[in-house]
C-alpha positions in Angstrom: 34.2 51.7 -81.3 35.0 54.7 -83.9 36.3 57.8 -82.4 33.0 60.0 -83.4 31.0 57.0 -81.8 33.0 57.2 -78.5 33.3 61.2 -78.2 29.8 62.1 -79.4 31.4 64.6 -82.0 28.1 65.3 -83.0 26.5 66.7 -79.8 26.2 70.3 -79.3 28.3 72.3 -77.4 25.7 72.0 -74.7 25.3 68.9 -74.2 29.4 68.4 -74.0 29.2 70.7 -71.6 26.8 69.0 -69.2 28.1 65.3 -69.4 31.3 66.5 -67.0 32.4 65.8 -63.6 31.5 68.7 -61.3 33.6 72.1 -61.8 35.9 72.2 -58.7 39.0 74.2 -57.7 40.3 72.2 -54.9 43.4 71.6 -56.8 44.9 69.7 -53.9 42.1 67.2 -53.5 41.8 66.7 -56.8 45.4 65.8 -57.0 45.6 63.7 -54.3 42.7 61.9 -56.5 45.2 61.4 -58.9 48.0 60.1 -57.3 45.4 57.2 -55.7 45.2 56.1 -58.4 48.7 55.7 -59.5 49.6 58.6 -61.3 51.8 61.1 -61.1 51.2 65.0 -61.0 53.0 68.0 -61.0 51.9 71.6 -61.1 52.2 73.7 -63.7 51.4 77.5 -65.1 49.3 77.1 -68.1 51.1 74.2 -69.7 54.9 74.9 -68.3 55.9 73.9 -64.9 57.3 76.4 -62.6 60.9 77.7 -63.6 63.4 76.2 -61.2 61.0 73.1 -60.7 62.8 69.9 -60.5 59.5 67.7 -62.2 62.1 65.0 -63.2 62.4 63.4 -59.9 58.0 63.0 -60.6 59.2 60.8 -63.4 60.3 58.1 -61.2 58.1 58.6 -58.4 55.0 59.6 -57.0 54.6 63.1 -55.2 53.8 63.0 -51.3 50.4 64.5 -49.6 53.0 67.1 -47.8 54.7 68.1 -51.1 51.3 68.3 -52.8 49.8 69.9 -50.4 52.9 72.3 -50.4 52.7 73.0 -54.3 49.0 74.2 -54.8 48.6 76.0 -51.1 52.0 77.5 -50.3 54.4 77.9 -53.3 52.0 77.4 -56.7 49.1 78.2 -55.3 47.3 78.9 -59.0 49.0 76.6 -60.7 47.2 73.9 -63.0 47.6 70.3 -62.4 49.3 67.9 -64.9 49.5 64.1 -65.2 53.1 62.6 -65.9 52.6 60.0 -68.8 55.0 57.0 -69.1 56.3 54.3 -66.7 55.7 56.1 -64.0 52.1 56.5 -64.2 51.6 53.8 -66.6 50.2 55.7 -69.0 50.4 56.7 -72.9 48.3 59.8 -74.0 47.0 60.6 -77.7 47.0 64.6 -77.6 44.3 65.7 -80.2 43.7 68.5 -82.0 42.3 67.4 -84.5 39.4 65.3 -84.4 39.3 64.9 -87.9 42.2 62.5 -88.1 40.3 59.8 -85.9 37.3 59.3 -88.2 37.6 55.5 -89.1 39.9 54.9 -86.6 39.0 52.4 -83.7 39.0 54.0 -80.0 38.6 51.8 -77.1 36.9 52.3 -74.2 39.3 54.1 -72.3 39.6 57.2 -70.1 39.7 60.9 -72.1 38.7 64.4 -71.5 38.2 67.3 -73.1 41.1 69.7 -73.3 40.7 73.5 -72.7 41.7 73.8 -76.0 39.4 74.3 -79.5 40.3 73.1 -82.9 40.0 74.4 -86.3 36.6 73.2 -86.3 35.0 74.3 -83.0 35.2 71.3 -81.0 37.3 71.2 -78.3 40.6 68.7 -77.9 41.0 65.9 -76.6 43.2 63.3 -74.7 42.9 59.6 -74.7 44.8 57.8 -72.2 45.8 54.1 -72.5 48.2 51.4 -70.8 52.1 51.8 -71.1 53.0 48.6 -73.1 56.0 48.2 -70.3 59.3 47.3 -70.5 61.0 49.6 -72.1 60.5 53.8 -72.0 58.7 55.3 -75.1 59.5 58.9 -76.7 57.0 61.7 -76.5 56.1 62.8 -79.9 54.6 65.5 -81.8 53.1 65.7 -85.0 53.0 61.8 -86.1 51.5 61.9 -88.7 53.3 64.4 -90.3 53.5 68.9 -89.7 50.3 70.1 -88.3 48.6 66.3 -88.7 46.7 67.2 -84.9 47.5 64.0 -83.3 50.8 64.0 -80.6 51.9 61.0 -78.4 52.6 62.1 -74.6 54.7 58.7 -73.0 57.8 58.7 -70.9 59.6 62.5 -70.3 56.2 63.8 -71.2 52.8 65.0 -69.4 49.4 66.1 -70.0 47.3 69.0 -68.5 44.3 67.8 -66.3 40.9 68.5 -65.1 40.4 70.6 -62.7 43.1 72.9 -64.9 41.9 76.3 -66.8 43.4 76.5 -70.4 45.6 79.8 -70.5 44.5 81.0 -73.7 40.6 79.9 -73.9 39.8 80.2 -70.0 38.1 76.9 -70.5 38.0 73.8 -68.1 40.1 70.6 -68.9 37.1 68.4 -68.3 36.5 64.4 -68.3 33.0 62.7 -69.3 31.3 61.5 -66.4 31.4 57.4 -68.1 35.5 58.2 -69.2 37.0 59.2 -66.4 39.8 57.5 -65.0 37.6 56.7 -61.6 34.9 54.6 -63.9 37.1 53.0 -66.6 40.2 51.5 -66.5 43.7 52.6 -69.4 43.2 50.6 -72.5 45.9 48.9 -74.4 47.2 51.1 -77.1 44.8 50.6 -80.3 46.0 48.9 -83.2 46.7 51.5 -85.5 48.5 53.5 -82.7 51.1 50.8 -81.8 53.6 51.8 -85.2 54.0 55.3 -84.1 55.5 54.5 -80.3 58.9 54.9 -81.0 61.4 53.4 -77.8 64.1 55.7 -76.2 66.8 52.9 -75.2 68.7 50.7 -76.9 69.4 47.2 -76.3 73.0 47.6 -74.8 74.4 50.0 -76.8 73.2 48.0 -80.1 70.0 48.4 -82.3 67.7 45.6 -84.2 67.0 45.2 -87.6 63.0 45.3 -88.5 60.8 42.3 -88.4 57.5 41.0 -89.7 55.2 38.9 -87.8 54.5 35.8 -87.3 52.0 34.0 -85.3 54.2 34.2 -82.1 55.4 37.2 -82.6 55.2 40.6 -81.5 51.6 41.8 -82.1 50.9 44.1 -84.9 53.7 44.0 -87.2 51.9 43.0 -90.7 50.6 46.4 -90.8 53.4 48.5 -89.9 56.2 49.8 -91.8 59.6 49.5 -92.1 60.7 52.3 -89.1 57.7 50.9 -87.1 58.8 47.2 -87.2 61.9 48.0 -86.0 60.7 49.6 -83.2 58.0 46.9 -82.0 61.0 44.1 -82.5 63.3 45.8 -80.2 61.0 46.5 -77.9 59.6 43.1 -78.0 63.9 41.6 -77.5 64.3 43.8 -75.1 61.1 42.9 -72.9 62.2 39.2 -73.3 65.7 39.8 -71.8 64.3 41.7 -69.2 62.3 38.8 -68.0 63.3 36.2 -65.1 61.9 33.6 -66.6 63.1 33.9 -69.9 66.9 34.4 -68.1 66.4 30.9 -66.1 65.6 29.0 -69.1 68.4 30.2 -71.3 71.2 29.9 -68.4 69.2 26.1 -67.9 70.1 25.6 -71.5 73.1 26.4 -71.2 73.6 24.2 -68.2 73.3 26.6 -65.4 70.2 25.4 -63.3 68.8 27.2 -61.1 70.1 30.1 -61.4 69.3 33.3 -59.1 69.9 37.2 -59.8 72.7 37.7 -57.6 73.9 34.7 -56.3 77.7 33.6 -58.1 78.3 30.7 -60.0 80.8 28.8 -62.0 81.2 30.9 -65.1 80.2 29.4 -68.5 82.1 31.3 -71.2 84.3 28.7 -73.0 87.8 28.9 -71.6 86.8 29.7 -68.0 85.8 26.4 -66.9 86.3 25.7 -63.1 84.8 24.8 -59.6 84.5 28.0 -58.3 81.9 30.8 -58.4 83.2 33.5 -61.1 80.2 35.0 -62.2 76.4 36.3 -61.9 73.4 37.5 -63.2 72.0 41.3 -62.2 68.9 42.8 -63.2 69.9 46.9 -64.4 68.0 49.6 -62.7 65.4 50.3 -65.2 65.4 54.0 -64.8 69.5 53.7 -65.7 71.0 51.4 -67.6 67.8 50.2 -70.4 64.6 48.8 -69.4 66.0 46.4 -66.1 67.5 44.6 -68.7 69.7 41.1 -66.9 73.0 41.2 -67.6 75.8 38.6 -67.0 78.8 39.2 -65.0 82.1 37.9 -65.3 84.7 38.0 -62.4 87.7 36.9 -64.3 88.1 39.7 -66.7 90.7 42.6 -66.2 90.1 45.8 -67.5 92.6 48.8 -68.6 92.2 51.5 -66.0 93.9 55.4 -66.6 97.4 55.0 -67.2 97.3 51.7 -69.5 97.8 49.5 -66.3 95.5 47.1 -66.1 93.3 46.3 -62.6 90.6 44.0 -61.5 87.6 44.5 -63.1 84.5 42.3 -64.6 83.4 42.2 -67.8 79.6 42.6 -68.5 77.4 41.0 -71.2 74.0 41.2 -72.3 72.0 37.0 -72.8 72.5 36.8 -76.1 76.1 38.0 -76.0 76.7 34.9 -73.7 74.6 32.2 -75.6 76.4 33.1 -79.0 79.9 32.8 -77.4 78.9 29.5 -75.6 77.2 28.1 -78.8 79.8 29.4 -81.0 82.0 27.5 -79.2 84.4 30.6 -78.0 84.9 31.7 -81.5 83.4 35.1 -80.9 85.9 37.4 -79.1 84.7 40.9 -80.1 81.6 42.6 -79.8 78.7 41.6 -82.1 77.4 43.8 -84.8 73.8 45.1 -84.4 72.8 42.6 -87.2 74.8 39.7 -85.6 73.4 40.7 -82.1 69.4 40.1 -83.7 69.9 36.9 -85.1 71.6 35.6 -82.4 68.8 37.0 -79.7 65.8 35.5 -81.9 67.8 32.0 -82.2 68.3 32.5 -78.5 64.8 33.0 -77.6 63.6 30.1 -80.0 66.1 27.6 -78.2 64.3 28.1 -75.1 60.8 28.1 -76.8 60.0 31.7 -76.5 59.5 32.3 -79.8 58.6 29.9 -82.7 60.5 30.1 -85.8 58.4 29.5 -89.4 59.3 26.3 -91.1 61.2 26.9 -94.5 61.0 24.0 -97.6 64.4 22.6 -97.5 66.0 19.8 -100.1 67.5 16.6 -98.7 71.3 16.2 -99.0 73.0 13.4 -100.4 74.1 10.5 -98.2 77.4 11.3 -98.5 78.1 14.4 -97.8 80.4 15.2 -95.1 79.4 16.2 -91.5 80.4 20.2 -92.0 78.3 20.1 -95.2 75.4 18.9 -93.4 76.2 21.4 -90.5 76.2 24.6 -92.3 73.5 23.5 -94.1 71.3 22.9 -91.0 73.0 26.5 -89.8 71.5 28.7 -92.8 68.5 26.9 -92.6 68.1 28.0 -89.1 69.5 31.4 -90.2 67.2 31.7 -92.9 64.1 31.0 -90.5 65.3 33.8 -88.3 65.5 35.9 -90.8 62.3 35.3 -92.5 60.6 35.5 -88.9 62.2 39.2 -88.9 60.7 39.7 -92.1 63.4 39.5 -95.1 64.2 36.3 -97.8 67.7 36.5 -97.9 70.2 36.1 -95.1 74.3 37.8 -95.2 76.4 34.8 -94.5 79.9 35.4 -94.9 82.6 32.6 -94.2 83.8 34.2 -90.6 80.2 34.7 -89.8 79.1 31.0 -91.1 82.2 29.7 -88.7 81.0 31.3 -85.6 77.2 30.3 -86.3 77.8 26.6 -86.9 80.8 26.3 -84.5 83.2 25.3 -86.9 86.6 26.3 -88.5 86.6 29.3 -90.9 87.9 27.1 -93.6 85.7 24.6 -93.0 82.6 26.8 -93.2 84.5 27.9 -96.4 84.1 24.6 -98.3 81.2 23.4 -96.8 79.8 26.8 -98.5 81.4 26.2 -101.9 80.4 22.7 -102.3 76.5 23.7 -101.0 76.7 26.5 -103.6 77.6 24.4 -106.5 75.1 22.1 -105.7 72.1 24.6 -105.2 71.1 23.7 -102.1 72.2 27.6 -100.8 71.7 29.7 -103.9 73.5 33.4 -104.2 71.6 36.7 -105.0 72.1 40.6 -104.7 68.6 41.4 -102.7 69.2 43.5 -99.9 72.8 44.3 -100.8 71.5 47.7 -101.3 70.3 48.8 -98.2 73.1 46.6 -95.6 75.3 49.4 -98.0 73.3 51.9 -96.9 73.2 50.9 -93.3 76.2 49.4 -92.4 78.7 50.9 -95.1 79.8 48.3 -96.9 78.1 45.3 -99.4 77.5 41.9 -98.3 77.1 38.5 -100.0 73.4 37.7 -99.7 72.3 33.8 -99.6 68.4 32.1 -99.7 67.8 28.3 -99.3 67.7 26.7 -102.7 64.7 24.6 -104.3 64.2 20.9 -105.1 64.2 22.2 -109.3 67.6 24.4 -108.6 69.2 21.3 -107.0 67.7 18.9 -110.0 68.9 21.8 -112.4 72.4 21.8 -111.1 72.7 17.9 -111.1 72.0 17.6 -114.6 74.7 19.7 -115.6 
């Protein structure tokens, strides 16, 4: 349904007016209304709340009948009412101002209200409230379509005024339509053309992903958004995977860890700390704390430097993929991963288990007798290049070190296997994208793509 279609743009003033819930001023029932249904309010003078009002803690739960009851008879007793948007409530809002920026643009049915507010053109505001995605916390933005474009985002840290409020300035009613209240319809999911402009506010431990482009499995919505956008919508979508159970069980299955429960110890699996006993476990992070209750792995063995340079017992943590690249890498990854290395290695994670489904790539048959390394870094950039292409780009960084760690082999190993692949065109060489990994990470890299059947037939002939 178009946005003019669902508002009624065209009605008078009049008959706007008369398709409301009834005026009232019981601002305690009214938020009491609210919080049955999930959400959380807070008050607030015009659009501010009180000074000296703690509404954080309202961002992680909802109020009580006493302290609401407290608020709007005893200490704010004219204050408005406002809806916190984000996990909490589990609710985004589109803040309009301008109506004008909607026309083509699909609304579904979905709660709103008119804002006490009136735009350039004599129509009043407006607020359209949809379902939080989940998993991780979104920013609250202003302006997202560029200065003065009309149309904000209100998600986690932010909050909306509500009906029965009085605008400040206009002495006008926050009001909802009688068929779009939240009482008669239930949050939408965020529209289509909405989902590029939610921008997350965590990061996957510490460590960002590169932007993607969709594929059939993957993360909804990404043929149509840009660069910053994809970005955004892939790390959200990694970090809603490693924040799942399920996804945790298989991976630790694949890894040969059955079974396995948050919390309970087990024999660790990092290469090198092989034994009977039970030296580590999983833990699912406080949402509200440490990212979006991401599960992280636990090791007992490590010891860690305290003040002083002394070192005491301690335990080292680790995100999934952190683990599965130093078990599959066969404990040739000691330090940290780059944010680059950290996305590849997630997405190969993730398709290993069968949670995501990797695009098939043409690929030229080897000769018979090439050696086992040859055919194992081959069948390693293939896999590399699928992951990549899934995140959107044709040409993969694969230097030696890197290429060693991938394939589990030895760095000179990986080196020839490279040179001889390279000579033979089966993994051709090019400068795309050297450009902008300079202009991100702060230094050039060798780009790589799979080569074709005519480069290898080219090559042979000389």
């Amino acid at each position: 349904m178009s946005a003019e279609r669902l508002w009624g743009v065209r009605q008078s003033e009049q008959e706007i007016h008369t398709n409301i819930l009834p005026q009232n001023g019981d601002m305690v029932g009214a938020a009491l209304r609210y919080v049955k249904l999930g959400l959380s309010v807070i008050p607030v003078y015009g659009k501010t709340p009180p000074k000296l009002f703690r509404w954080k803690t309202y961002q992680q739960r909802l109020p009580t009948r006493e302290e609401i009851t407290h608020w709007f008879t005893v200490k704010y007793p004219n204050a408005n009412i406002a809806i916190i948007t984000g996990h909490v409530s589990g609710i985004i809002a589109l803040d309009v101002d301008n109506p004008v920026a909607l026309r083509d643009r699909h609304l579904p049915i979905t709660p709103a209200q008119f804002t006490g507010r009136m735009c350039a053109d004599g129509r009043p505001g407006r607020h359209y409230i949809f379902s939080h995605p989940g998993g991780v916390a979104y920013k609250t933005l202003a302006d997202i379509e560029g200065t003065n474009s009309g149309l904000d985002i209100r998600a986690d840290g932010g909050y909306i005024v509500v009906w029965p409020s009085i605008h400040l300035d206009t002495g006008r009613q926050y009001m909802w339509s009688d068929e779009l209240s939240p009482w008669n319809v239930e949050p939408a999911d965020v529209p289509s053309w909405l989902v590029p402009f939610l921008q997350i506010q965590s990061a996957f431990s510490q460590h960002t992903f590169s932007s993607a482009k969709g594929h059939d499995n993957a993360p909804s919505h990404l043929e149509s958004a840009g660069e910053e956008a994809t970005y955004n919508i892939i790390r959200s979508f990694l970090l809603s995977k490693y924040s799942d159970e399920v996804v945790a069980h298989k991976l630790m299955a694949a890894l040969g860890i059955p079974a396995v429960q948050i919390e309970k110890p087990f024999c660790c699996i990092l290469p090198g700390h092989e034994e009977m006993s039970p030296s580590a476990a999983l833990y699912k992070c406080d949402p509200n704390h440490n990212g979006p209750g991401l599960i992280i792995y636990r090791d007992f063995h490590e010891r860690v430097v305290v003040r002083g340079g002394e070192k005491g017992d301690g335990q080292a943590v680790y995100t999934l993929p952190e683990i599965y690249a130093r078990v599959r890498s066969g404990g040739r990854i000691i330090k940290p991963l780059s944010p680059q290395q950290l996305a590849v290695w997630s997405i190969r994670a993730l398709a290993e288990i069968g949670e995501v489904v990797l695009p098939e790539l043409p690929t030229v048959a080897l000769d018979d007798g090439v050696s086992k390394s040859v055919s194992k870094l081959y069948n390693g950039f293939t896999l590399l290049a699928r992951i990549d292409r899934y995140r959107g780009t044709e040409h993969s960084p694969f230097s030696w070190s890197f290429a060693a760690t991938w394939c589990d082999m030895g760095e000179r190993q990986a080196g020839e296997a490279m040179r001889e692949l390279l000579m033979s065109g089966h993994i051709i060489k090019t400068t795309a994208g050297a450009e902008k990994t300079k202009r991100y990470y702060g230094r050039e890299l060798s780009y790589f793509m799979l080569g074709t059947k005519h480069e290898v037939l080219r090559r042979l002939r000389r």
